[in-house]
C-alpha positions in Angstrom: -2.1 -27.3 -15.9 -2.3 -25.6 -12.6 -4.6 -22.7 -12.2 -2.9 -19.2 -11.1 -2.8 -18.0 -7.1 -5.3 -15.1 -6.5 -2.7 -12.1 -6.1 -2.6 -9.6 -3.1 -5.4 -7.3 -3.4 -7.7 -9.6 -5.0 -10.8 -10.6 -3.8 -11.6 -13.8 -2.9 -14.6 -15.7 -2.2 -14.1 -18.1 0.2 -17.7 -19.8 1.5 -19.7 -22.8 2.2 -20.2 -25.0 -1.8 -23.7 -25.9 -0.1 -24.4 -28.9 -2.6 -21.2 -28.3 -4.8 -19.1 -29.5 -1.7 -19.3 -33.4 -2.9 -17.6 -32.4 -6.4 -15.5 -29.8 -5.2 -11.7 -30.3 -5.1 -8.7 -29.1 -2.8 -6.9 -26.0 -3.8 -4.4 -23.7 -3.3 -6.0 -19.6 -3.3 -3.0 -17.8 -2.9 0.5 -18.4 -2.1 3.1 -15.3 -2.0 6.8 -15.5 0.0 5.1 -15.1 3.4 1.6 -16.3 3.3 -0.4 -19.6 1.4 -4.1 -19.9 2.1 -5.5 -23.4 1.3 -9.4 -24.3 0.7 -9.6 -27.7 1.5 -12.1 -30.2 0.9 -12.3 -33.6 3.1 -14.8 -36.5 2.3 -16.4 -37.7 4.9 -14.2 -40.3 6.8 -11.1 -39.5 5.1 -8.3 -38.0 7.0 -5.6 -35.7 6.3 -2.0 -37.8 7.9 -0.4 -36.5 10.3 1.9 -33.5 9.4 3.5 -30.5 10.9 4.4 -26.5 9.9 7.0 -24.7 11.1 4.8 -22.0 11.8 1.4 -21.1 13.6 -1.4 -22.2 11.4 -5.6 -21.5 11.7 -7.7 -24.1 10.3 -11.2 -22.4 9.9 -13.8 -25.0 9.2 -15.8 -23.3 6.5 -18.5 -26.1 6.7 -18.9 -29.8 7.7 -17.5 -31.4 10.8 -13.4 -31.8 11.2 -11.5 -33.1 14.1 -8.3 -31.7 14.5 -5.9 -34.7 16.4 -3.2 -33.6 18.0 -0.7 -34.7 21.2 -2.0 -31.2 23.2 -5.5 -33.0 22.6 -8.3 -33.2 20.1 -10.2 -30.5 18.7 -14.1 -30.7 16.9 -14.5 -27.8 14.4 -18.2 -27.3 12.6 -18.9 -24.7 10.3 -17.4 -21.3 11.9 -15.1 -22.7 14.5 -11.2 -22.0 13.9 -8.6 -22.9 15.8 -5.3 -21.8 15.5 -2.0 -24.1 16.2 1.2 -23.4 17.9 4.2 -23.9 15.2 5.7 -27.7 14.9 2.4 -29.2 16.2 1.9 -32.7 14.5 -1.6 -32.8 13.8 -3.5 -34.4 11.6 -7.2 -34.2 9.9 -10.2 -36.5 10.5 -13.5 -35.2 8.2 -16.4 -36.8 10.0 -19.0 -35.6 7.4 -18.2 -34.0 3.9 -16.3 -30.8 5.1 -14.4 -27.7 3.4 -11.7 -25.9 5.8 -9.4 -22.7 5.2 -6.0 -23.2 6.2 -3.4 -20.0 6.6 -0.1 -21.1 6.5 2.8 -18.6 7.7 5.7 -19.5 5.1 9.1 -18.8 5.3 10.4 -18.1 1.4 7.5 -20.2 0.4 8.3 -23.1 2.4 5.6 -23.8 5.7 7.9 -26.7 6.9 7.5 -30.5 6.9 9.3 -30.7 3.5 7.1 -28.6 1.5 5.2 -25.2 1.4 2.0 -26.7 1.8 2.6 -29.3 4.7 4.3 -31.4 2.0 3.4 -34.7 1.1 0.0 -34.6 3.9 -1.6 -33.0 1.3 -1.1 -35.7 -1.6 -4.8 -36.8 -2.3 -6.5 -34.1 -1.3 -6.1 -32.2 -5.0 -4.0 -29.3 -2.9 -0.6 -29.3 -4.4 0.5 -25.9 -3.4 1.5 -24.9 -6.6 -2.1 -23.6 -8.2 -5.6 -23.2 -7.5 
């Protein structure tokens, strides 16, 4: 059973997991009409496949080492760095060490694009299913 979204107005921690990182999972913090924030956690050397949103997107690497590929060139996030993307951008995900990024999707009646309101099926695997936490 999937674990309720954090509603507007609640307060959400949203951090480095330090040594909890290895066992931590993917999930989805909050998801209204408009707006889905996704904590997600990458093993090292596994990568996200490539996928698209409709909409601009920030992926703020919360800790760890991410490379964000993409045809407008790549991009190397460590803990701190965000980036944002321009809407439609294929992109995919490649963790080079254990790493946890925050992803804000822009949705448009809870769809972000690509088939589903979390980037669809690129987030099978990662324990993000965009319907709970």
């Amino acid at each position: 059973m999937a674990l309720p979204h954090a509603a507007p107005l609640d307060v959400i921690r949203v951090g480095p997991l330090g040594a909890a990182l290895h066992d931590a999972v993917s999930t989805s913090l909050l998801k209204t009409d408009r707006l889905q924030l996704l904590h997600l956690v990458l093993p090292a050397h596994r990568d996200l496949p490539e996928h698209h949103v409709d909409d601009e997107c920030t992926i703020h690497c919360l800790e760890g080492d991410v490379e964000v590929v993409m045809g407008l060139g790549n991009r190397r996030l460590r803990a701190g760095d965000l980036v944002v993307l321009p809407g439609k951008e294929r992109h995919s995900l490649r963790a080079r060490a254990d790493s946890a990024v925050l992803v804000t999707l822009l949705l448009h009646h809870g769809d972000a694009g690509d088939h589903g309101g979390a980037g669809a099926g690129a987030l099978q695997g990662t324990g993000a299913d965009g319907t709970g936490r």
